[in-house]
NUGU-200908 format. One record per atom (N, C-alpha, C): residue in one letter; atom name; z, y, x negated. Coordinates in Angstrom, 1 decimal. Each point is the difference from the previous one (the first is absolute). Example, Ala and Ser with C-alpha at 12.3 -4.5 7.8 and 13.67 -1.06 7.14 Angstrom:
2
<'A', 'N', <7.8, -5.7, -13.2>>
<'A', 'CA', <0.0, 1.2, 0.9>>
<'A', 'C', <0.0, 1.2, -0.9>>
<'S', 'N', <-0.7, 1.1, 0.4>>
<'S', 'CA', <0.0, 1.1, -0.9>>
<'S', 'C', <0.8, 1.1, 0.8>>
//
This chain:
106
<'X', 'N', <40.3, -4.4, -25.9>>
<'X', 'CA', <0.3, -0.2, 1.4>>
<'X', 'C', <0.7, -1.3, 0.2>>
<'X', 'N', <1.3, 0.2, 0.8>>
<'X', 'CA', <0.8, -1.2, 0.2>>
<'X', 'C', <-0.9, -1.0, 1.2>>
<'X', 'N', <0.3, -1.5, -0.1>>
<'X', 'CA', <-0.4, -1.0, 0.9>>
<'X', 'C', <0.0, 0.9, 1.7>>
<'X', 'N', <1.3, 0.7, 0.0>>
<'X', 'CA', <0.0, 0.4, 1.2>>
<'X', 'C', <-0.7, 1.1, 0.6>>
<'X', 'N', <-0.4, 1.2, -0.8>>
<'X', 'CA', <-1.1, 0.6, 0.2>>
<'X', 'C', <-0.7, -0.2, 0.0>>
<'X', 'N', <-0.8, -1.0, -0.7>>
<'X', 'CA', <-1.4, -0.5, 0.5>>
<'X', 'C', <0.0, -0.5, 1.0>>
<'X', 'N', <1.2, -0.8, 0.5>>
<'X', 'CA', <0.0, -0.7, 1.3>>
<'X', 'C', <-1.0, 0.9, 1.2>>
<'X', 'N', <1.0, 0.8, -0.2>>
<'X', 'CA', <0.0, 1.6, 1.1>>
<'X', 'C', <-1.5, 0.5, -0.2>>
<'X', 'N', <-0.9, 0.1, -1.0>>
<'X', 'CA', <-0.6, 0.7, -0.2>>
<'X', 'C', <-1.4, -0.8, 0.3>>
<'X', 'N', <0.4, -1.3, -0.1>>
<'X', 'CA', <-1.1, -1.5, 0.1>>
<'X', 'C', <-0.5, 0.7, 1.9>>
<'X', 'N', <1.8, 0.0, 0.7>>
<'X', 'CA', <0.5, -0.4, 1.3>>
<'X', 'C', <-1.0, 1.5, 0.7>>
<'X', 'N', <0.2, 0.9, -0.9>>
<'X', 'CA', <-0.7, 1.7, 1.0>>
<'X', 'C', <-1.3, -0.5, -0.5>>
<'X', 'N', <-0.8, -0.4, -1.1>>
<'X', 'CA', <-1.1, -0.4, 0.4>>
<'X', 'C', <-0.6, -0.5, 0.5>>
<'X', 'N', <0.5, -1.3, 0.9>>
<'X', 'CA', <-0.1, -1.2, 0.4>>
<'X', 'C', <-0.4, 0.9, 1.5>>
<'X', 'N', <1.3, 0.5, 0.6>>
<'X', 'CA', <0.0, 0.7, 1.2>>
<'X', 'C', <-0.8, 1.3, 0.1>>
<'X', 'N', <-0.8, 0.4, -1.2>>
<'X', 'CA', <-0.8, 1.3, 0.1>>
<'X', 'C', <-1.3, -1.0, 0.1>>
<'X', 'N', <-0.4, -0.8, -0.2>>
<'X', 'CA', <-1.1, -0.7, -0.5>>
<'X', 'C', <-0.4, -0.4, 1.7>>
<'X', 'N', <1.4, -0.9, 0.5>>
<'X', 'CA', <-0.1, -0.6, 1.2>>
<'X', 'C', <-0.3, 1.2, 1.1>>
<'X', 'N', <0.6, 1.2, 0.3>>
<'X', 'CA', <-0.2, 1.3, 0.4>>
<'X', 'C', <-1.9, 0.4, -0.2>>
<'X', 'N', <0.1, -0.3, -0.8>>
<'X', 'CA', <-1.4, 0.9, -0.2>>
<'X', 'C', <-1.0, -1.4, 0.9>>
<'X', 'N', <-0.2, -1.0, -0.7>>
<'X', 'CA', <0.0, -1.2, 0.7>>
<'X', 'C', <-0.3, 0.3, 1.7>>
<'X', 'N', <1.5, 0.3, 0.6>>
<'X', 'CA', <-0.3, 0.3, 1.4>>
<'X', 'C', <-0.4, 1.5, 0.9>>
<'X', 'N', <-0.2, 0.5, -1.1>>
<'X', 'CA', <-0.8, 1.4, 0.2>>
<'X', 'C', <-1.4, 0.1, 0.0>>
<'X', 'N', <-0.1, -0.7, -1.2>>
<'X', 'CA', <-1.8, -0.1, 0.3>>
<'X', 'C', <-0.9, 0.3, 0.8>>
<'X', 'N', <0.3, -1.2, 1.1>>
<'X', 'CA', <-1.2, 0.1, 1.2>>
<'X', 'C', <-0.1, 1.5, 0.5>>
<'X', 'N', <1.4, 0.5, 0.4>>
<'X', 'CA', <0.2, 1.1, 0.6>>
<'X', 'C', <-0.6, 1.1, -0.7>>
<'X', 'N', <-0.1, 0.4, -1.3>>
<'X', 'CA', <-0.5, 0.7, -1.0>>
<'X', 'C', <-1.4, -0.1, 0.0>>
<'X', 'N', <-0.6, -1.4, 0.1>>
<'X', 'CA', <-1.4, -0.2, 0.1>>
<'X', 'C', <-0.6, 0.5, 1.3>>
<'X', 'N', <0.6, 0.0, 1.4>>
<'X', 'CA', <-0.2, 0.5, 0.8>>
<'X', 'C', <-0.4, 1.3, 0.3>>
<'X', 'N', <1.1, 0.8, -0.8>>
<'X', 'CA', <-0.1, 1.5, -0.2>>
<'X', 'C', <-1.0, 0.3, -0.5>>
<'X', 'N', <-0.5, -0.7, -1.1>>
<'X', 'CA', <-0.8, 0.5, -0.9>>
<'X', 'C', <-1.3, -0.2, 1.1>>
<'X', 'N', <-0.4, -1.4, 0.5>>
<'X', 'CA', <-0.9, 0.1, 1.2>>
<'X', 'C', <-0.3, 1.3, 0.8>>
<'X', 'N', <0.9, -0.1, 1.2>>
<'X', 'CA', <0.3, 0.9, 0.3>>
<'X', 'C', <-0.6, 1.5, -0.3>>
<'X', 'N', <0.9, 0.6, -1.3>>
<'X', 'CA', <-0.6, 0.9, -0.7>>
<'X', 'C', <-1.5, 0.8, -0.2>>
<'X', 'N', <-0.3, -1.6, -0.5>>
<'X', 'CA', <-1.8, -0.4, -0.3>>
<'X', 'C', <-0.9, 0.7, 1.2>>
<'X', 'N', <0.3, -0.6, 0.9>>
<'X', 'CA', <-0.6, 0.0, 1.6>>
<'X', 'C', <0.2, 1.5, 0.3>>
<'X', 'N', <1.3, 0.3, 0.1>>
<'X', 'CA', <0.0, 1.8, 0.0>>
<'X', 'C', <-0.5, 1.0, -0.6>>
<'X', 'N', <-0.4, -0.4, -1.2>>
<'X', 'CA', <-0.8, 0.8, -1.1>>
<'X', 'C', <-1.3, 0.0, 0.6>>
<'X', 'N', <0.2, -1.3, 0.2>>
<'X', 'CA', <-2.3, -0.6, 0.5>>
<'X', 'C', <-0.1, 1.0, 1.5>>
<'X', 'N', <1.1, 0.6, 0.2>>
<'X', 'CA', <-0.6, 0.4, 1.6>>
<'X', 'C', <0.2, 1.5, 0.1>>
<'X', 'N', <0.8, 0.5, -1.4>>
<'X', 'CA', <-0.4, 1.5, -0.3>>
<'X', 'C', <1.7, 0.6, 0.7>>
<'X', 'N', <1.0, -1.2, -0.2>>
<'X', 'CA', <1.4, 0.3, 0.0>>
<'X', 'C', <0.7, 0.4, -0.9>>
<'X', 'N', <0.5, 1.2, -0.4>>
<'X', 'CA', <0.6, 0.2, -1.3>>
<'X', 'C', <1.3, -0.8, 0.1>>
<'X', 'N', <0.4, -1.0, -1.8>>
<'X', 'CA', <1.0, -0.5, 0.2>>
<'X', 'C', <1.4, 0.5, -0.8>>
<'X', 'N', <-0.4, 1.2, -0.2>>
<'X', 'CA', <0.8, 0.7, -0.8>>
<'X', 'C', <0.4, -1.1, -1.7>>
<'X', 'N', <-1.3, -0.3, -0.3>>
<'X', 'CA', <0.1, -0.4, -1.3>>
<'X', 'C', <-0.5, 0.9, -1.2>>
<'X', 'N', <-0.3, 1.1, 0.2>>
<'X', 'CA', <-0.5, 1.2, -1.0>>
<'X', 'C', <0.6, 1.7, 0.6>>
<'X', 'N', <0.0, 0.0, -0.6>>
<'X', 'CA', <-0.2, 2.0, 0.0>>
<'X', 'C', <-1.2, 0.1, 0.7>>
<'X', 'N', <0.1, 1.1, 0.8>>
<'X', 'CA', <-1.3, 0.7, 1.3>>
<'X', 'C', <-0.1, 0.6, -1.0>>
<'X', 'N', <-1.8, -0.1, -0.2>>
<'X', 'CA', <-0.8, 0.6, -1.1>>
<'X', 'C', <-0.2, 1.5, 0.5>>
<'X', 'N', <-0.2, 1.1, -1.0>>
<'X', 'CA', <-0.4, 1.3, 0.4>>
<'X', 'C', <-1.2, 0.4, -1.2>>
<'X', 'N', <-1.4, -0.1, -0.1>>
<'X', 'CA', <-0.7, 0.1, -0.6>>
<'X', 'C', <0.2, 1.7, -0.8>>
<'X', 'N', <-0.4, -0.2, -1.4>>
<'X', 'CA', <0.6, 0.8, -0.5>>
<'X', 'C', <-1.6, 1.4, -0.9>>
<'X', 'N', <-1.1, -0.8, 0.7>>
<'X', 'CA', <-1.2, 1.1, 0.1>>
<'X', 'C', <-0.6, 0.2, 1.1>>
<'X', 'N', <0.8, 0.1, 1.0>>
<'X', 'CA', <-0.3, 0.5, 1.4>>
<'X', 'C', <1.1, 0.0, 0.8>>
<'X', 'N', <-0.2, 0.1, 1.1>>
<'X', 'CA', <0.9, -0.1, 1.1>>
<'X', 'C', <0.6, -0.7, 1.0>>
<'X', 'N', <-0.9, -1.6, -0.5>>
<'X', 'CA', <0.3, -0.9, 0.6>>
<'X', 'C', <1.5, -1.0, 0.2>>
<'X', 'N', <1.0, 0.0, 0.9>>
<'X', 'CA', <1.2, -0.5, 0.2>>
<'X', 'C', <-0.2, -1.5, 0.9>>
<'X', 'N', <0.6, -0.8, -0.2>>
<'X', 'CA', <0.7, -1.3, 0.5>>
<'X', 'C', <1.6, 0.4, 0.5>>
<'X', 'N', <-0.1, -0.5, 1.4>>
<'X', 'CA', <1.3, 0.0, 0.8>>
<'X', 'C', <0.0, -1.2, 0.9>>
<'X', 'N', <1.0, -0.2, 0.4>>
<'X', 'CA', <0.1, -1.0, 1.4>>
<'X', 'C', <0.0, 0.5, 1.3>>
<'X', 'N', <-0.8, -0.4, 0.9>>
<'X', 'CA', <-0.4, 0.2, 1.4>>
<'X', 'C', <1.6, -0.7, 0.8>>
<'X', 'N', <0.9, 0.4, 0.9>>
<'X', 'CA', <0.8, -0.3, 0.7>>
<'X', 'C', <-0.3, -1.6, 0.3>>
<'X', 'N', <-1.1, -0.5, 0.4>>
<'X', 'CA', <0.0, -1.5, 0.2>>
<'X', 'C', <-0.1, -0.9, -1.7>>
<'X', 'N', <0.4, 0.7, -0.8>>
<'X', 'CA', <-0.3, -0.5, -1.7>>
<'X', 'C', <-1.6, -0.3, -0.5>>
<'X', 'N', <-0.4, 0.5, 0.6>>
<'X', 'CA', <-1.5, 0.2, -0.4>>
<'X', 'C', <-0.3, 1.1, -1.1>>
<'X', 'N', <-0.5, -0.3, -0.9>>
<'X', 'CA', <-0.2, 1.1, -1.6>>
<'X', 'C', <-1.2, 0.6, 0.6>>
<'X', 'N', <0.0, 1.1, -0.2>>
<'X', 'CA', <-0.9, 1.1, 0.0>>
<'X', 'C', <0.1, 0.8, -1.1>>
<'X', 'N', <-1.3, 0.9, 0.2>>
<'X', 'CA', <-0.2, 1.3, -0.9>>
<'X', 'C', <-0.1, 1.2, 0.8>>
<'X', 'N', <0.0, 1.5, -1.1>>
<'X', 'CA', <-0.7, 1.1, 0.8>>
<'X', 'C', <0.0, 0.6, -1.1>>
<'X', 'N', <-0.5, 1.0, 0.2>>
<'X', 'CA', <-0.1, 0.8, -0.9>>
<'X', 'C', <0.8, 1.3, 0.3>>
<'X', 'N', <0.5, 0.3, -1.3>>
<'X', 'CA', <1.6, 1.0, -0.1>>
<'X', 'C', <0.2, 1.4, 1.0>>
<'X', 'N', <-1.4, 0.1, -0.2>>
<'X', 'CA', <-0.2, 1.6, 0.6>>
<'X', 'C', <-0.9, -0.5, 1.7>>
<'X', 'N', <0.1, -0.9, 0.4>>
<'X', 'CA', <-0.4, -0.2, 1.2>>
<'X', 'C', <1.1, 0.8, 1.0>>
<'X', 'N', <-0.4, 0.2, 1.4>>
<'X', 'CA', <0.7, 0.6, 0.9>>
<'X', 'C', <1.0, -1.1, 0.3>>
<'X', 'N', <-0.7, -1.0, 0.8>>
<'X', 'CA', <0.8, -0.8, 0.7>>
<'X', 'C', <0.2, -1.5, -0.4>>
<'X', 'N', <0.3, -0.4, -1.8>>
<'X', 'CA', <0.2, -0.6, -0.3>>
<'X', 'C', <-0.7, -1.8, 0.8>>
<'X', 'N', <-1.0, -0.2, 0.6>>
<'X', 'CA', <-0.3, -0.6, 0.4>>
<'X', 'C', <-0.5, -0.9, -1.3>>
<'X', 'N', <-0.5, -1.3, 0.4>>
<'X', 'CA', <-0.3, -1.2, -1.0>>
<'X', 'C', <-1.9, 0.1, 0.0>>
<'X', 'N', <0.2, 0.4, -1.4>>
<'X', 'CA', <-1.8, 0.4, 0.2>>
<'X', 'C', <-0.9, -1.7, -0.7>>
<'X', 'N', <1.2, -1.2, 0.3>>
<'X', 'CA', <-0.9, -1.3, -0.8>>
<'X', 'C', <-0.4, 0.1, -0.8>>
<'X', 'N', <0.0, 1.1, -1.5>>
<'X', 'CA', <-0.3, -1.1, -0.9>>
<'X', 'C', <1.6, -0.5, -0.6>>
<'X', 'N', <-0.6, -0.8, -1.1>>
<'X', 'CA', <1.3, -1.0, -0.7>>
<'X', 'C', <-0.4, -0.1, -1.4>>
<'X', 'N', <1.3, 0.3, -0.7>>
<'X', 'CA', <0.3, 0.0, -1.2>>
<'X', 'C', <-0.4, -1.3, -0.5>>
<'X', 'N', <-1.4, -0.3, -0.9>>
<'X', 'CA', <-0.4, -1.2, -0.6>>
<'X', 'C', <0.9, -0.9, -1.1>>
<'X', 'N', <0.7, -0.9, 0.7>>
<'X', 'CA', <0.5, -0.8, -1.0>>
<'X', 'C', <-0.7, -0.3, -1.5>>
<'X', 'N', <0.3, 0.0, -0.7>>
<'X', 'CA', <-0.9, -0.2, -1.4>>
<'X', 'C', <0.8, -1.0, -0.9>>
<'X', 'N', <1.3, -0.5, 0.4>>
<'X', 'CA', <0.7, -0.9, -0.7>>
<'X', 'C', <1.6, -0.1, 0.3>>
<'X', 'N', <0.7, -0.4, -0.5>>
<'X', 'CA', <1.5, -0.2, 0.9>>
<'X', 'C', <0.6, 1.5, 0.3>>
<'X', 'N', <-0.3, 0.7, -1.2>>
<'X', 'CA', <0.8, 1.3, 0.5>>
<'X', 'C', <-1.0, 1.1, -0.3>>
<'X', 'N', <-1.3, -0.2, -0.2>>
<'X', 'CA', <-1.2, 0.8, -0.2>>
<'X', 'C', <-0.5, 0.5, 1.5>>
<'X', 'N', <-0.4, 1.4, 0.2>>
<'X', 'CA', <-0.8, 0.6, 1.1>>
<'X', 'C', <-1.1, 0.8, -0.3>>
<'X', 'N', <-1.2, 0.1, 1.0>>
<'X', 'CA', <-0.5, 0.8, -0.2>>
<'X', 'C', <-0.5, 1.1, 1.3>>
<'X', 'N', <0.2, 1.1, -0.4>>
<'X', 'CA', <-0.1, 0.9, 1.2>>
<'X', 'C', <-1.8, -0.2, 0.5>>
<'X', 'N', <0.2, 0.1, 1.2>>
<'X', 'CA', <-1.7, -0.4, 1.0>>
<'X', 'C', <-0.2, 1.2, 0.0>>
<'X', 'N', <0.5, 1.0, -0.1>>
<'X', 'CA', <-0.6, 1.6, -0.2>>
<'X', 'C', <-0.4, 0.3, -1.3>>
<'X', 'N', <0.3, 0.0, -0.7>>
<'X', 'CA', <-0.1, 1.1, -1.6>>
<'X', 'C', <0.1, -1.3, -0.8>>
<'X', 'N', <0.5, -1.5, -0.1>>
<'X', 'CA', <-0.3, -0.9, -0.8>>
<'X', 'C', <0.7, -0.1, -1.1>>
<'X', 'N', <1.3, 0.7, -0.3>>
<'X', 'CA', <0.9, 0.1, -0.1>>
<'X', 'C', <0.8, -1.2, 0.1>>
<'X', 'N', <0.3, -0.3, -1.8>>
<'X', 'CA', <1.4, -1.7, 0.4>>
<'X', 'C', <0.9, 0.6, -0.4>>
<'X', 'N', <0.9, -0.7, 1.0>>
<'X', 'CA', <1.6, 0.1, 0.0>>
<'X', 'C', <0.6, -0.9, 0.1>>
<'X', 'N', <1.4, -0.2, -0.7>>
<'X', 'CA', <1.0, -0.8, -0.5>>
<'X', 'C', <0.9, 0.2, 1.2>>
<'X', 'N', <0.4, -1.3, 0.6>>
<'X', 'CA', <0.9, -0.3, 1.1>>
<'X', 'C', <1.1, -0.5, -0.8>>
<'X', 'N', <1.4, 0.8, 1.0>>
<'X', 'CA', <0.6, -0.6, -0.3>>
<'X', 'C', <0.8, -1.0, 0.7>>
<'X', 'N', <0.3, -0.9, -0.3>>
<'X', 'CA', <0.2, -1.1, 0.2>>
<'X', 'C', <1.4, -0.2, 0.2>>
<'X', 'N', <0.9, -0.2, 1.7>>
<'X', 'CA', <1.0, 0.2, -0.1>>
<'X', 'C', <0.7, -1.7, -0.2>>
//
């Protein structure tokens, strides 16, 4: 690598470093943010809507982004509260049949 490509290459890291630098806060914010929506039962569209795979039970979003369930063969798809038991970052377990499932993680 000549003196002058490194120049260049010193110069885009310098300015990706500085970039990331003034992104931060903003990024840390989101992630806040995020946090708080999860804690209130907001889906943040950070996984695949689970569909349990020894019963019937589905995860969808409510028009106001509120995560709900029902079960598949219900009439009127209403939100019957329960919730897919987190068990680890991408681990679930079904509150019906007890059943874990692998989220995916978009």
């Amino acid at each position: 690598m000549n003196h002058g490509t490194h120049k260049k290459h010193k110069d885009r890291e310098d300015s990706l470093s500085e970039l990331a630098q003034k992104i931060k806060p903003f990024v840390e914010n989101i992630i806040r943010i995020q946090k708080q929506a999860k804690s209130l039962g907001i889906f943040v569209n950070d996984r695949e809507l689970l569909e349990c795979t020894g019963c019937d039970l589905v995860e969808d979003v409510a028009f106001d982004g509120f995560l709900m369930t029902y079960h598949r063969e219900s009439d009127d798809m209403a939100d019957c509260g329960l919730r897919f038991e987190e068990m680890g970052e991408d681990k679930y377990r079904c509150p019906v049949c007890g059943t874990a499932l692998k989220a995916e993680i978009l």
